[in-house]
C-alpha positions as CSV (number, residue, x, y, z in Angstrom):
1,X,-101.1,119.2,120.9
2,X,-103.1,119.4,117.6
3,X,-102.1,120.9,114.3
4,X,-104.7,123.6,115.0
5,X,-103.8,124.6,118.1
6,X,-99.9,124.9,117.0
7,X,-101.1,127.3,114.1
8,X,-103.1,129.2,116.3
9,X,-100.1,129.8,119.2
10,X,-97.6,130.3,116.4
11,X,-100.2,133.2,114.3
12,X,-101.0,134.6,117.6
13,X,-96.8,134.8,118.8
14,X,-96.0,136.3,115.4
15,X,-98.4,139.4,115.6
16,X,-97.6,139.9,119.0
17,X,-94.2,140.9,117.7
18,X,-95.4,142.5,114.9
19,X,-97.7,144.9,117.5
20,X,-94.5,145.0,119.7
21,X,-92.2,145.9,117.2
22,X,-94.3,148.5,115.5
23,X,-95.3,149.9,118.7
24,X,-91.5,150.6,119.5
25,X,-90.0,151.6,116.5
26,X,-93.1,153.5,114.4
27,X,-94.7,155.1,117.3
28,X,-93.5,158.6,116.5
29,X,-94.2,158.4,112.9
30,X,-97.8,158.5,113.5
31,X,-98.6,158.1,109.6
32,X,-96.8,154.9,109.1
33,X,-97.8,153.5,112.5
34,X,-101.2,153.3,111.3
35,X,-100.8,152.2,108.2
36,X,-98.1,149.3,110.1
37,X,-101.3,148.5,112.3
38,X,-103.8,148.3,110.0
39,X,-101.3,145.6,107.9
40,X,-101.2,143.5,110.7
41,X,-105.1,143.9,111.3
42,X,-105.7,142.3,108.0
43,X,-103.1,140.3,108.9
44,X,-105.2,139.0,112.1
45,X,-108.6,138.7,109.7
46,X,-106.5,136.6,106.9
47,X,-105.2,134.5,109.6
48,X,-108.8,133.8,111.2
49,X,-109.7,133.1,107.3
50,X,-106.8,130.4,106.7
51,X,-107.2,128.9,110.0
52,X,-111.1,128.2,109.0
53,X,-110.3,127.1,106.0
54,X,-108.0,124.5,107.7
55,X,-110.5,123.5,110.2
56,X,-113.1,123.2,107.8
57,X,-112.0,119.5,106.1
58,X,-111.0,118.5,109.9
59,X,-114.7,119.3,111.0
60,X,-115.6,117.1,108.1
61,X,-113.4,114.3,108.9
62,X,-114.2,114.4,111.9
63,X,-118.0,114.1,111.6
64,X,-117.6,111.7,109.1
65,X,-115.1,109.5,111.4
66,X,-118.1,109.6,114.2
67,X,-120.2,108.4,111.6
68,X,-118.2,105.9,110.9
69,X,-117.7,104.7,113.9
70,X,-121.6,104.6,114.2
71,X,-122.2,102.1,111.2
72,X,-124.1,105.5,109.7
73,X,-123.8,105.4,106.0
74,X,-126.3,107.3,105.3
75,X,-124.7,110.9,106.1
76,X,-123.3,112.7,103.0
77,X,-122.0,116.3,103.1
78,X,-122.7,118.6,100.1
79,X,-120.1,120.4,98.1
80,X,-118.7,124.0,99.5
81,X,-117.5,125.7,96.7
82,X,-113.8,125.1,97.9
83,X,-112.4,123.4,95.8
84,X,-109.9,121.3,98.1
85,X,-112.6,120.7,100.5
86,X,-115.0,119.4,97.7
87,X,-112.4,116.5,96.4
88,X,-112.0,115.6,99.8
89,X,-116.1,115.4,99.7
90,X,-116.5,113.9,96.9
91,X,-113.8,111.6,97.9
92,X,-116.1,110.7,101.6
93,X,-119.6,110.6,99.7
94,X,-117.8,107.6,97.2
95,X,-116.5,105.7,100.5
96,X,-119.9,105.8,102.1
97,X,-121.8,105.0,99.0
98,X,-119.3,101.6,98.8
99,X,-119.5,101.0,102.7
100,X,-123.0,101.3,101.9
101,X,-123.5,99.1,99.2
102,X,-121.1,96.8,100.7
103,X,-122.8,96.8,104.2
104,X,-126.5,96.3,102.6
105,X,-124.8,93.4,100.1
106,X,-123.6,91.6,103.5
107,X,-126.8,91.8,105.5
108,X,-128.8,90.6,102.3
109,X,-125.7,87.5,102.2
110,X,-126.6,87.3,106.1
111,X,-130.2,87.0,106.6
112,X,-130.2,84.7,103.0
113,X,-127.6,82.2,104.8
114,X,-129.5,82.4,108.1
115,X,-132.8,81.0,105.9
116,X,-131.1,78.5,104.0
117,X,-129.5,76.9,107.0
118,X,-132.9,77.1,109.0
119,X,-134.7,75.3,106.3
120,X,-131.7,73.2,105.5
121,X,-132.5,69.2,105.7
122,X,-129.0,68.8,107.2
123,X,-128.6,69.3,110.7
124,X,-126.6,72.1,111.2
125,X,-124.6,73.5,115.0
126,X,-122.2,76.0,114.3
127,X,-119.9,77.1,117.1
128,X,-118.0,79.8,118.4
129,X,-114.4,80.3,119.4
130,X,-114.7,78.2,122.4
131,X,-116.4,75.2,120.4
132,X,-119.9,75.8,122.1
133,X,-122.7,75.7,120.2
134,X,-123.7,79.7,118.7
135,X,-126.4,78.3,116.2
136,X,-128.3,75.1,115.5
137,X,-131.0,74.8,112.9
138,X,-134.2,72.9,113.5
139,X,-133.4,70.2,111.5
140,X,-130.4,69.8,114.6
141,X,-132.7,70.4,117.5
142,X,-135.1,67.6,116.1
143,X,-132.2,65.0,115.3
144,X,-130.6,65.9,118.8
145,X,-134.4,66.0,121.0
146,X,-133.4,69.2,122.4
147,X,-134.8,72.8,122.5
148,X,-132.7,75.3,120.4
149,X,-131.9,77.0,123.7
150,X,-131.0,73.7,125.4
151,X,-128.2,73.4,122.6
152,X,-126.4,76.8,122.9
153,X,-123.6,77.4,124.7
154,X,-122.8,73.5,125.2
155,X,-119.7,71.4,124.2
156,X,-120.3,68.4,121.9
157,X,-119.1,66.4,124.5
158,X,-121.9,67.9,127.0
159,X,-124.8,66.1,124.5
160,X,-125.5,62.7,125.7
161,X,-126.3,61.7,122.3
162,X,-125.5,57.7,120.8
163,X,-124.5,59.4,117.2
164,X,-122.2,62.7,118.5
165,X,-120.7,60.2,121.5
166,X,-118.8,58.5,118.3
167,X,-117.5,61.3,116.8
168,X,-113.7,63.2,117.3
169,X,-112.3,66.2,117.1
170,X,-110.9,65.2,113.2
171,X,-112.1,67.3,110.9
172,X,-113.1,64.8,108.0
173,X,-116.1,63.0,106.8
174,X,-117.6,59.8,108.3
175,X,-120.3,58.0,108.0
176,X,-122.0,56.8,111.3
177,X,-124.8,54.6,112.4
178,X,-127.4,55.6,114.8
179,X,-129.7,53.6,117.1
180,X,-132.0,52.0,114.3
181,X,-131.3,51.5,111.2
182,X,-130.3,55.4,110.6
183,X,-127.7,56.1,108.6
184,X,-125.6,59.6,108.7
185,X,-123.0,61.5,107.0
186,X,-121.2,63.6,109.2
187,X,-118.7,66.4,108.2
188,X,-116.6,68.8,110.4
189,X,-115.4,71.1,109.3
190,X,-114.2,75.0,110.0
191,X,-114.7,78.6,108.3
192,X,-112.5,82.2,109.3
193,X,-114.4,84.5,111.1
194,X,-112.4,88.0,111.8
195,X,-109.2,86.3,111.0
196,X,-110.0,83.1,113.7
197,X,-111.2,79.4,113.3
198,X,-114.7,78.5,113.9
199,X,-115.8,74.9,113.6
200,X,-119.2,73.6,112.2
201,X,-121.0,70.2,112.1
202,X,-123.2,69.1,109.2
203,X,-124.9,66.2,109.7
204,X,-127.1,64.6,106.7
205,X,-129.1,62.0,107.0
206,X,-128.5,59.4,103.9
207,X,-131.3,56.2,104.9
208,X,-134.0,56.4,102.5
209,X,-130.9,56.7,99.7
210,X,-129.2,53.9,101.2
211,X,-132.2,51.7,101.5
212,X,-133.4,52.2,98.5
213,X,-130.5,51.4,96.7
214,X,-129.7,48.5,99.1
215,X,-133.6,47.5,98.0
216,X,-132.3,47.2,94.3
217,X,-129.6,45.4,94.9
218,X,-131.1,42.3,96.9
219,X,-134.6,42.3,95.1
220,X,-132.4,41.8,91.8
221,X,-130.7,39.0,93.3
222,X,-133.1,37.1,95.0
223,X,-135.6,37.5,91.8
224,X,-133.0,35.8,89.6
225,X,-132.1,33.2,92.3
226,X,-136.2,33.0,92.8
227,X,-136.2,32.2,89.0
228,X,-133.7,29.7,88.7
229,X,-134.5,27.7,91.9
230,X,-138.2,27.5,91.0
231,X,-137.6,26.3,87.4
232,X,-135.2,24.0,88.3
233,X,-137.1,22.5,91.5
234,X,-139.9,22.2,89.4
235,X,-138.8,20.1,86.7
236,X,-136.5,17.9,89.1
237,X,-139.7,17.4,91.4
238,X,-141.5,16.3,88.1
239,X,-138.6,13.8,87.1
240,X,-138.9,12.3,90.3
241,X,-142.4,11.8,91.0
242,X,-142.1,9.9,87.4
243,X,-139.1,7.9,88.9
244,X,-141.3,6.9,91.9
245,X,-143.9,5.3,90.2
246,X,-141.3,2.8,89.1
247,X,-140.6,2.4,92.5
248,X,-143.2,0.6,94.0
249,X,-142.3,-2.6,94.1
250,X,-141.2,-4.1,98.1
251,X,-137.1,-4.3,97.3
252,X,-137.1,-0.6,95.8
253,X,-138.6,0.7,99.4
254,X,-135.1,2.1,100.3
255,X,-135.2,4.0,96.9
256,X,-138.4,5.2,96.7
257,X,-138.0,6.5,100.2
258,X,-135.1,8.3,99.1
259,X,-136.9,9.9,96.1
260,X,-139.9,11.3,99.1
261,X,-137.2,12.4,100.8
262,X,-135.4,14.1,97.6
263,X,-139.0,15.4,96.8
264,X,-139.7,17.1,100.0
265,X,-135.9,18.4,100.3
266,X,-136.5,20.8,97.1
267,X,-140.3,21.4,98.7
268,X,-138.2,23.1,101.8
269,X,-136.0,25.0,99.0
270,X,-138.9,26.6,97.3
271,X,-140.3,27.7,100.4
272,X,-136.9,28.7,101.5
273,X,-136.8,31.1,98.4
274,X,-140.7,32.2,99.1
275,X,-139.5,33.6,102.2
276,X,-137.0,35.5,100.5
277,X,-139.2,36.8,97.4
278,X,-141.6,37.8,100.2
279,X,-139.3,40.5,101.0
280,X,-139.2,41.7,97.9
281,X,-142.9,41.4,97.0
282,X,-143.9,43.5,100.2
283,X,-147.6,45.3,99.7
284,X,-147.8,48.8,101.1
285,X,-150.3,48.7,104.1
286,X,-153.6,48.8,104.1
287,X,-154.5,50.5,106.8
288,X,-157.6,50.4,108.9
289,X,-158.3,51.8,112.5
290,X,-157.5,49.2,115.1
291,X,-156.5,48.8,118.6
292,X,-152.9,48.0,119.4
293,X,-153.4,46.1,123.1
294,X,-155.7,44.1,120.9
295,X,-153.0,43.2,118.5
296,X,-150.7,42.7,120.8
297,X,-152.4,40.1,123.3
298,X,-153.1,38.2,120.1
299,X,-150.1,37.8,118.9
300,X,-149.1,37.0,122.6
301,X,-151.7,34.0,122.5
302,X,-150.1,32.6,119.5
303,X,-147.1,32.7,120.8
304,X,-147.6,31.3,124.5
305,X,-146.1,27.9,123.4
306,X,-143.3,29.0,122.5
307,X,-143.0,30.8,125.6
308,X,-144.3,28.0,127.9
309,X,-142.0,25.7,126.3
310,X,-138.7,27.8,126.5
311,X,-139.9,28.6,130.1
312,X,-140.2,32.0,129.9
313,X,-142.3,34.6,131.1
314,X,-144.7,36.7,128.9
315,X,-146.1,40.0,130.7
316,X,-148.0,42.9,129.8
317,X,-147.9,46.4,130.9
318,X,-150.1,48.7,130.0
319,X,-150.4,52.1,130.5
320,X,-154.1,52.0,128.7
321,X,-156.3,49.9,127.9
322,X,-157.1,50.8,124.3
323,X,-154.8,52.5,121.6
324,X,-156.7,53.2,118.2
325,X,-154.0,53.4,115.9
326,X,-153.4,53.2,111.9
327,X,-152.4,49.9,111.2
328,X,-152.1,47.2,108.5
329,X,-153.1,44.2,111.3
330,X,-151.5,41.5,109.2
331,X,-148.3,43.4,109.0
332,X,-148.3,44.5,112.6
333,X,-149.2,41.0,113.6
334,X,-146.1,39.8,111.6
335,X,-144.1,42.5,113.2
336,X,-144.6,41.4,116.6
337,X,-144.8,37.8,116.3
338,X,-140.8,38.5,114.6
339,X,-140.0,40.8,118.0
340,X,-141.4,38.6,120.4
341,X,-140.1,35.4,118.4
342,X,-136.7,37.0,119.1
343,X,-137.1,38.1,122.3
344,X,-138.0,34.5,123.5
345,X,-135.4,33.1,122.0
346,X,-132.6,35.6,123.2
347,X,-133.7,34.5,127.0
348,X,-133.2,31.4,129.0
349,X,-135.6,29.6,131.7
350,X,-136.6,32.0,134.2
351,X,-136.6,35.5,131.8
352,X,-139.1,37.6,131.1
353,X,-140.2,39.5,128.0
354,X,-142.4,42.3,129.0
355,X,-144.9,44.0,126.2
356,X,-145.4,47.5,127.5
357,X,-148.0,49.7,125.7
358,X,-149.0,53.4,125.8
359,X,-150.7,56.2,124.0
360,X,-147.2,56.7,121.9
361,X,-145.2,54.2,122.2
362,X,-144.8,50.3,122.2
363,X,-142.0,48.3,123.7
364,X,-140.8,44.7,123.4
365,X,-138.3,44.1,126.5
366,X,-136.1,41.2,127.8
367,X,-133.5,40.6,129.9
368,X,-132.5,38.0,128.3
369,X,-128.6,37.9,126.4
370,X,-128.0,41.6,125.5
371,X,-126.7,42.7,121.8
372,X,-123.4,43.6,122.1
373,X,-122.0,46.8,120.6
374,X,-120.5,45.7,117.6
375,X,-124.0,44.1,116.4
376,X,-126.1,46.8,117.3
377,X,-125.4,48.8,113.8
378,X,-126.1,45.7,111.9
379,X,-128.8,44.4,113.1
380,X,-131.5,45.3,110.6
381,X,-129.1,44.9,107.4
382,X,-131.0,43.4,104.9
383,X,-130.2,39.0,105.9
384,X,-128.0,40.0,108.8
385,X,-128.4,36.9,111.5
386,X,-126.5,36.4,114.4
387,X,-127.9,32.7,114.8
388,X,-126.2,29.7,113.2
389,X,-129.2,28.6,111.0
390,X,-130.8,32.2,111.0
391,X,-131.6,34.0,107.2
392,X,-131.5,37.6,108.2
393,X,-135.1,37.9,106.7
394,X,-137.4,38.6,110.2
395,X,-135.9,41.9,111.0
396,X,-135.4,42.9,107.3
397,X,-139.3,42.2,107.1
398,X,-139.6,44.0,110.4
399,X,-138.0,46.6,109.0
400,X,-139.9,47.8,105.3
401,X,-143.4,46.9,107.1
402,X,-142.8,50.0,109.8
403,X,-141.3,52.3,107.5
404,X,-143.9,52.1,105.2
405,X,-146.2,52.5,107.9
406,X,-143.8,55.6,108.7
407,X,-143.6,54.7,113.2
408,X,-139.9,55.1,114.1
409,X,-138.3,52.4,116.0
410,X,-135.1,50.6,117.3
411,X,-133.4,48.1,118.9
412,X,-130.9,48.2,121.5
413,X,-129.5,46.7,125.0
414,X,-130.1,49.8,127.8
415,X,-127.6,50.1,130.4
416,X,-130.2,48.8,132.8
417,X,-129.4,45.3,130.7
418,X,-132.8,45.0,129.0
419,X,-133.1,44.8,125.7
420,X,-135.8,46.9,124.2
421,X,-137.7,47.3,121.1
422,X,-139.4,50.5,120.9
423,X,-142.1,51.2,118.3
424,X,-143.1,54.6,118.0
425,X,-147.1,54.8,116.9
């Protein structure tokens, strides 16, 4: 029972007695029995007054809880000339001012967070109490090659994707590999929302800085060690062709076959260190329109005795005939004749490396030996070889020429068992 309703029972119990006992005890004094009744009329009005004047601040309160409950903050009440009634006015118009404030602050916060994340260069899934995915920016849906609607709703664990499939539940920072030569820095992480954990996943992409740097570090190098073999070759080279002259009589055949040999030894060493400053000393492409089939058979005819004498076969499939792309040819020419090179030699007698070529896409394959999992991150670090007598420096070339022509690509053993690598033109 309200607090109005008790005042009203009580008010109306007490006259009720008053009009009984008046009735029984004045009625033969007429005088004083109107004068008794007319009391406890003003009585009745004063009462009616007081009990308005209570209801008032509940009718306020009450409209003011509904608006409340509403998220309307834009209903104020205007004073009354009571004065109780007007503090507790004032008092309301303050709060909704604040929630107000308050409320428009957040939403500004909001929709300002919401744009910042979208145009964020970090991949961004935030999820909800369940760990599904409530939000992914586009920077996520491009990373992951999934619609933003494809992503919500999922578990992490759902995503059949090479980078999230190496991730745990920890919630620290790691830095992963992809299929290529992408780099990543993943964090997870969690934020409170209504007093309960929700995770999120930033993923940053850190290759360009990581090349670049790893760029300044080996050019350095092999430009000092350039230096000093090519001074020092040079000079030895000319010491020795003096030597040999001396050398011609018949009993100094043994030495002066020995100095030829000495001579072309350091011949091997400069050219040994070309091949390195030519990875330094890379141009940027200049580009013309050609056709990519073109290239490719090409390079395929230079490289038939190779393949004839490992024993392999060299096929082409095509989905076109012609594919006009963008292309330094030298570089590309270099590029495949470094893929094919180790295609055929990652097969034995009998394999097959298969050149497949379509309006998007080209694709070395081989079923040759496959790359096991612990090489497949390191593949294209800069003088990274998994052959005895190898120098890291094909797929390192590989590497700068097709970024600076800006295709994506990357290398990797399918779970068919063929090795593939995919160019994307």
């Amino acid at each position: 029972m309200s607090l109005r309703t008790k005042y009203l029972l009580f008010m109306v119990a007490i006259h009720a007695a008053l009009i009984f006992l008046i009735f029984k005890w004045l009625q033969e004094d007429k005088l004083l029995f109107i004068v008794s009744e007319v009391l406890v009329l003003v009585s009745v009005v004063l009462a009616i007054q007081i009990y308005q004047a209570f209801g008032q601040p509940s009718a306020f309160i009450s409209s003011g809880i509904e608006a409340i409950k509403d998220q309307d903050f834009t209903i104020k009440f205007v004073p009354t000339g009571n004065r109780e009634v007007d503090g507790l006015i004032e008092v309301y118009n303050l709060m909704i001012d604040q929630l107000r404030e308050e409320r428009t602050k957040q939403m500004e916060q909001q929709f300002f967070l919401e744009k910042l994340i979208e145009a964020s260069p970090i991949a961004t899934l935030i999820f909800d109490f369940d760990r599904r995915i409530s939000s992914a920016n586009p920077k996520a849906a491009g990373l992951l090659q999934l619609t933003h609607s494809e992503l919500l709703g999922r578990h992490l664990s759902e995503i059949n994707h090479p980078l999230l499939n190496q991730l745990s539940d920890e919630h620290e920072t790691k830095i992963l590999k992809g299929t290529g030569i992408e780099t990543y820095r993943v964090q997870r992480s969690h934020f409170m929302d209504r007093g309960f954990r929700r995770d999120f996943l930033l993923i940053e992409e850190l290759t360009s800085e990581i090349l670049e740097s790893e760029k300044k570090a080996y050019s350095k190098v092999i430009r000092m060690m350039a230096h000093e073999v090519n001074n020092s070759i040079g000079a030895i080279n000319s010491i020795l062709n003096v030597t040999k002259t001396y050398m011609d009589a018949p009993e100094e055949e043994d030495v002066n076959h020995a100095l030829q040999i000495a001579i072309e030894r350091n011949d091997r060493l400069n050219q040994f260190m070309r091949r390195f400053a030519d990875v330094v000393r890379l141009p940027l492409p200049q580009k013309n329109t050609a056709d990519l089939v073109e290239i490719a058979r090409n390079v395929g005819r230079l490289m038939q005795p190779q393949v004839d004498a490992k024993g392999v076969l060299l096929r082409y499939s095509l989905q076109t005939e012609s594919v006009a792309v963008s292309v330094d040819t030298v570089q590309m020419e270099q590029v495949l004749v470094n893929i094919i090179k180790n295609a055929i030699e990652a097969c034995s007698a009998g394999e097959i490396v298969e050149v497949f070529i379509s309006d998007k896409k080209l694709s070395i394959l081989d079923n040759g030996k496959p790359i096991s999992p612990d090489l497949e991150t390191n593949l294209f670090n800069p003088f990274f070889s998994t052959k005895p007598d190898g120098q890291g420096i094909g797929l390192t070339l590989t590497r700068d020429i097709l970024l600076n022509h800006g295709f994506p690509f990357s290398l990797k053993t399918n779970p068919d068992g063929w090795t593939e690598f995919m160019i994307l033109v």
